[in-house]
LUMKE-899055 format. One record per residue (C-alpha): residue number from 1; residue in one letter; x negated, y negated, z. Coordinates in Angstrom, 2 decimals. Example, Ala and Ser with C-alpha at 12.3 -4.5 7.8 and 13.67 -1.06 7.14 Angstrom:
residues 2
+-----+---+---------+---------+---------+
!   k ! r !      px !      py !      pz !
+-----+---+---------+---------+---------+
!   1 ! A !  -12.30 !    4.50 !    7.80 !
!   2 ! S !  -13.67 !    1.06 !    7.14 !
+-----+---+---------+---------+---------+
***
This chain:
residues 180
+-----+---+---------+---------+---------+
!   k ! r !      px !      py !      pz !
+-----+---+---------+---------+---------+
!   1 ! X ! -114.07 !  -64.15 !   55.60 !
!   2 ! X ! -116.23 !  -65.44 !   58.93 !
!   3 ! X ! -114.50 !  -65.20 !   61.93 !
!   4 ! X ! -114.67 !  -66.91 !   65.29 !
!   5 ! X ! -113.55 !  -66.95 !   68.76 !
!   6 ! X ! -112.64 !  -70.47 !   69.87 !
!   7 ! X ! -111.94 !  -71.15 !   73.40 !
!   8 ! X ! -109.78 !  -74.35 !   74.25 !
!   9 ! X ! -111.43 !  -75.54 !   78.13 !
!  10 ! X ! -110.11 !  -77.80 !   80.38 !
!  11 ! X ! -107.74 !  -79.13 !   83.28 !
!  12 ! X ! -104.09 !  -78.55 !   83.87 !
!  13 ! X ! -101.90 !  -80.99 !   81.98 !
!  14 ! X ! -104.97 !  -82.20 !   79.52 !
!  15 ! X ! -102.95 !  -80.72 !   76.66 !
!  16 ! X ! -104.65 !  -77.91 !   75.93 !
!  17 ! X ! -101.85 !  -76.29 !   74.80 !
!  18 ! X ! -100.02 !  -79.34 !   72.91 !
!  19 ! X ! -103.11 !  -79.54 !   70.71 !
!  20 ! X ! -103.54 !  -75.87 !   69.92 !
!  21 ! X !  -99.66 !  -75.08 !   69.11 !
!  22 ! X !  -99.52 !  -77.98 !   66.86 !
!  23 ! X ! -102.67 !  -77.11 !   65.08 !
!  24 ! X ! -101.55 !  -73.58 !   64.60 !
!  25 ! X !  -97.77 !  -74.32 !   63.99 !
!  26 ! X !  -97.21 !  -77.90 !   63.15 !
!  27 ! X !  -94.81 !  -77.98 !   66.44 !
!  28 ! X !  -95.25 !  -80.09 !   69.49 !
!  29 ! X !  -94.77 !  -79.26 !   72.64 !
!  30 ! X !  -92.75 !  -82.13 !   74.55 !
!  31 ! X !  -92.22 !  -79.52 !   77.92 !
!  32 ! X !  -94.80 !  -79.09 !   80.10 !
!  33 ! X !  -95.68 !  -74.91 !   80.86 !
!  34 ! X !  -98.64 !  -74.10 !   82.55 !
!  35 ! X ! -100.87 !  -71.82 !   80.19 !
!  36 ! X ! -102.05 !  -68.56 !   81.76 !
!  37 ! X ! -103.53 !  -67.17 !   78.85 !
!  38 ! X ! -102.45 !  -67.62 !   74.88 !
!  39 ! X ! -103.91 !  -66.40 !   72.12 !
!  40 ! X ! -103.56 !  -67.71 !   68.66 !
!  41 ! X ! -104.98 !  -66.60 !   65.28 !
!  42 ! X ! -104.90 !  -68.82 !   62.19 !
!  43 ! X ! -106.97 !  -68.96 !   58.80 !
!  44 ! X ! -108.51 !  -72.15 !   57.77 !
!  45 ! X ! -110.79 !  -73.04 !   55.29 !
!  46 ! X ! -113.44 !  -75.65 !   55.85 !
!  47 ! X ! -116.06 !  -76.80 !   53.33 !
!  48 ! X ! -114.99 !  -74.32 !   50.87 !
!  49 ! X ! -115.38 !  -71.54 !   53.13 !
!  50 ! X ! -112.31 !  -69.38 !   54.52 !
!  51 ! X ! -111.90 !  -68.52 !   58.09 !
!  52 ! X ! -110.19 !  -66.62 !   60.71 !
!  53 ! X ! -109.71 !  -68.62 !   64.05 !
!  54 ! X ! -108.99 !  -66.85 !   67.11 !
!  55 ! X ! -107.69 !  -69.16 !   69.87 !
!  56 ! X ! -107.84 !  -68.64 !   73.41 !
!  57 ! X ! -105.38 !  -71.38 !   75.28 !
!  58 ! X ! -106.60 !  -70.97 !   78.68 !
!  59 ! X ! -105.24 !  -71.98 !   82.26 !
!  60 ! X ! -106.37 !  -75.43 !   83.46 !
!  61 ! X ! -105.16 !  -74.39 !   87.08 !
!  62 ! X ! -107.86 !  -73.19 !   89.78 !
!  63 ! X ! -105.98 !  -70.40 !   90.16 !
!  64 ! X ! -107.33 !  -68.99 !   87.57 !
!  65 ! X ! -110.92 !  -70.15 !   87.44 !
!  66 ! X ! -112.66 !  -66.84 !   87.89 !
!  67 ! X ! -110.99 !  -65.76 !   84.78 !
!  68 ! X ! -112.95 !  -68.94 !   82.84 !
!  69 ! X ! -116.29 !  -66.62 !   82.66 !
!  70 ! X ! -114.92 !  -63.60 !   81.09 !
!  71 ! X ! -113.58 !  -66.15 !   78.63 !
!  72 ! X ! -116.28 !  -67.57 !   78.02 !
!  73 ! X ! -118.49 !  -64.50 !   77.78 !
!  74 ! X ! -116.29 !  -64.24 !   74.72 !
!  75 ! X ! -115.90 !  -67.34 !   72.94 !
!  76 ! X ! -118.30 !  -68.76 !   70.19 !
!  77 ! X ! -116.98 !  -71.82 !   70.60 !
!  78 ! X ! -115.41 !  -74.42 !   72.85 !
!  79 ! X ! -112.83 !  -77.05 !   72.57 !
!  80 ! X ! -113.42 !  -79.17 !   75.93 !
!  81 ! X ! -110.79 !  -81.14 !   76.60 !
!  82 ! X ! -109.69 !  -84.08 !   79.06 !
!  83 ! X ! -106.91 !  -87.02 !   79.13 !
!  84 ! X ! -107.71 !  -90.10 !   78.66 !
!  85 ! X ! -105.21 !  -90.88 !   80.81 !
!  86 ! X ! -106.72 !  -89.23 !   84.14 !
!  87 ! X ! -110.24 !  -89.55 !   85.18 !
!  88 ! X ! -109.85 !  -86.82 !   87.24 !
!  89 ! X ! -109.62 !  -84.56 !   84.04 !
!  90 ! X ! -113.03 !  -86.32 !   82.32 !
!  91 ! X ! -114.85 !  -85.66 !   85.62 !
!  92 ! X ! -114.08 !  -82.04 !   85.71 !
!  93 ! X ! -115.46 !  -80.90 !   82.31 !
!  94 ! X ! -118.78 !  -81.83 !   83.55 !
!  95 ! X ! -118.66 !  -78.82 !   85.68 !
!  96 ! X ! -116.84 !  -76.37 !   82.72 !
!  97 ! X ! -119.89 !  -77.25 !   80.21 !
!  98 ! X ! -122.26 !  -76.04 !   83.08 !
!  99 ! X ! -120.44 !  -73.09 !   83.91 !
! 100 ! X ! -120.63 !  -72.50 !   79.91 !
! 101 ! X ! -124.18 !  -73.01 !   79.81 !
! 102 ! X ! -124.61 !  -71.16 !   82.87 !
! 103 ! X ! -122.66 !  -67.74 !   81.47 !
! 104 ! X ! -123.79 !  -67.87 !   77.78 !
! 105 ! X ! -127.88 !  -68.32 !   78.99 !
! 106 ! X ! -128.57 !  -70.94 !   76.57 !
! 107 ! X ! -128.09 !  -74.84 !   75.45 !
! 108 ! X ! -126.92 !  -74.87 !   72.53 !
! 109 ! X ! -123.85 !  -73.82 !   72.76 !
! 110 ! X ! -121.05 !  -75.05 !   69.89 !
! 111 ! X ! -118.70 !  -77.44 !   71.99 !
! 112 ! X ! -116.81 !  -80.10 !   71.04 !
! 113 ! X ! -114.91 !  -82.63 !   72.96 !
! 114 ! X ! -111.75 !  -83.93 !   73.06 !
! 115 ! X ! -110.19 !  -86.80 !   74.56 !
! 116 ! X ! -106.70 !  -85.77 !   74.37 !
! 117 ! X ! -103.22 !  -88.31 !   74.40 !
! 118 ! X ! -104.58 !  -91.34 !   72.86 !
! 119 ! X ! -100.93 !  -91.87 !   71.81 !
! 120 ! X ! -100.78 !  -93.04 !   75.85 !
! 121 ! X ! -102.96 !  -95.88 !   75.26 !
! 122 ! X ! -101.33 !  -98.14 !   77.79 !
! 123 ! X ! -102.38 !  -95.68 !   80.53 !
! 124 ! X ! -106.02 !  -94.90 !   79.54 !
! 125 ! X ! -108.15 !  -94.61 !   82.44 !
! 126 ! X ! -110.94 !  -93.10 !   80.42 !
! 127 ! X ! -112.66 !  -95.30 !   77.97 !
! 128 ! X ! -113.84 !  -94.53 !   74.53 !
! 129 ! X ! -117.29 !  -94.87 !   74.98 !
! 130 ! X ! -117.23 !  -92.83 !   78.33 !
! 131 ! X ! -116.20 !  -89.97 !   76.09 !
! 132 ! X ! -118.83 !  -90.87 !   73.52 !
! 133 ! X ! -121.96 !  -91.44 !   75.49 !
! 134 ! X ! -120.63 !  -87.73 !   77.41 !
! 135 ! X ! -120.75 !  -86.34 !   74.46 !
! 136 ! X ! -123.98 !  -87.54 !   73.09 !
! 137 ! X ! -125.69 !  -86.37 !   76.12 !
! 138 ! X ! -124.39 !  -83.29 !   75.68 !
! 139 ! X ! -125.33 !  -83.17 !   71.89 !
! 140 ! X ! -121.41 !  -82.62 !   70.99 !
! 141 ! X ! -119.22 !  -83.87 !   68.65 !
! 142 ! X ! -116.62 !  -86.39 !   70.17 !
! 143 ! X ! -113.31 !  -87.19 !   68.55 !
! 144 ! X ! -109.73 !  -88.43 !   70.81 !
! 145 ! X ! -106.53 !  -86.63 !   69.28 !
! 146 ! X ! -103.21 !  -86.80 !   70.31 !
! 147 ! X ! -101.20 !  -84.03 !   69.46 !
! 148 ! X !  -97.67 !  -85.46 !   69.48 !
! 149 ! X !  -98.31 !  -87.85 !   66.56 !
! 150 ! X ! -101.49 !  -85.30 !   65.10 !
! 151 ! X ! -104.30 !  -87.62 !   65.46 !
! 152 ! X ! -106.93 !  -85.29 !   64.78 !
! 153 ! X ! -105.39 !  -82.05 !   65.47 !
! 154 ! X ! -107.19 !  -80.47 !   62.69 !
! 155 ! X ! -110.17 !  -82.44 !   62.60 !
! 156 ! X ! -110.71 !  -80.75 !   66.15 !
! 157 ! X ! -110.41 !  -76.63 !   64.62 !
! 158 ! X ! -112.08 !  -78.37 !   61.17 !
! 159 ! X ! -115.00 !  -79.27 !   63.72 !
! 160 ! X ! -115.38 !  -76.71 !   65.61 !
! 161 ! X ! -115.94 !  -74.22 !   62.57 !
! 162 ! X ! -118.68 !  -76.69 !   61.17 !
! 163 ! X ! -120.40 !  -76.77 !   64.95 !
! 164 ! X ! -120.34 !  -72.73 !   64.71 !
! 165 ! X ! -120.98 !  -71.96 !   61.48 !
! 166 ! X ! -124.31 !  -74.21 !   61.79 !
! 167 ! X ! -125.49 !  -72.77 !   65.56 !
! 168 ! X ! -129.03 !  -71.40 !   65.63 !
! 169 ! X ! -127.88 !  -69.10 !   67.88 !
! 170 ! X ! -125.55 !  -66.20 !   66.02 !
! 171 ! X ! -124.12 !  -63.63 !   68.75 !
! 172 ! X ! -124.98 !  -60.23 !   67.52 !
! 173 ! X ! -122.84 !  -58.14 !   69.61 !
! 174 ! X ! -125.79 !  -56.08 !   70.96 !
! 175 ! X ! -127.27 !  -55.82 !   74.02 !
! 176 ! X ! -130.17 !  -58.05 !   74.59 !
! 177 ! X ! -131.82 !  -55.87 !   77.39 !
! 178 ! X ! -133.91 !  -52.81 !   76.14 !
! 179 ! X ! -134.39 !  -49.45 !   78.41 !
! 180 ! X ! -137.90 !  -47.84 !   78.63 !
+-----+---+---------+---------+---------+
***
């Protein structure tokens, strides 16, 4: 059974959360709590093949930016996420997929994103194809989800695998530097 390290990325209030409890435990989370760090394990199976997910919720806050490279040292794959409800939140993913480009060395780097809370239609400030043409110049997968009716919720995890499971770049776990 594969398994992978999935890191869920983004601003505070996005949702993060919301979409990662309900995946993992069918609940939804109507309180807001700001995330410091949770981690969640769950096996899926997609395309026939069994997994282990492990699932770093992550703080959206700035307070706890410097934390988001160890994190992503880690992860094999990201779940970016914004509201489509704040523009605010779309603009600052741009900077998270650099500093995850930055810290893993290399493009091509399994993301996904996620326009989260397209229940809240009536307050989009985020269009569709703002996501969309974002992700196609990043090379990403785009899909919107809302997580308190589960549009999408697994599609995003279901995704995610398929994005990672097809990388050309596997991490090995060894050092890439050689001493003479």
């Amino acid at each position: 059974m594969r398994e992978y390290k999935v890191v869920v990325l983004g601003s505070g209030g996005v949702g993060k959360s919301a979409l990662t409890v309900k995946f993992v435990s069918g609940t939804f989370m109507e309180k807001y709590d700001p995330t410091i760090e949770d981690f969640y394990r769950k096996e899926i199976e997609v395309d026939h093949a069994p997994s282990v997910l492990e699932i770093l919720d992550t703080a959206g806050t700035e307070q706890f930016a410097s934390m988001r490279d160890l994190y992503i040292k880690n992860g094999q794959g990201f779940v970016v996420v914004y509201s489509i409800t704040s523009v605010q939140t779309f603009q600052d993913i741009k900077t998270m997929r650099e500093q995850i480009i930055r810290v893993k060395g290399f493009e091509k780097v399994p993301i996904i994103l996620i326009g989260n809370k397209c229940d809240l239609e009536h307050q989009r400030e985020v269009r569709h194809a703002d996501g969309l043409a974002l992700a196609q110049t990043w090379g990403c997968p785009f899909m919107e989800a809302s997580a308190k009716n589960t549009h999408n919720v697994n599609e995003v995890f279901i995704e995610i695998v398929r994005e990672m499971s097809t990388s050309p770049v596997k991490e090995s776990g060894e050092c890439c530097c050689t001493i003479l």
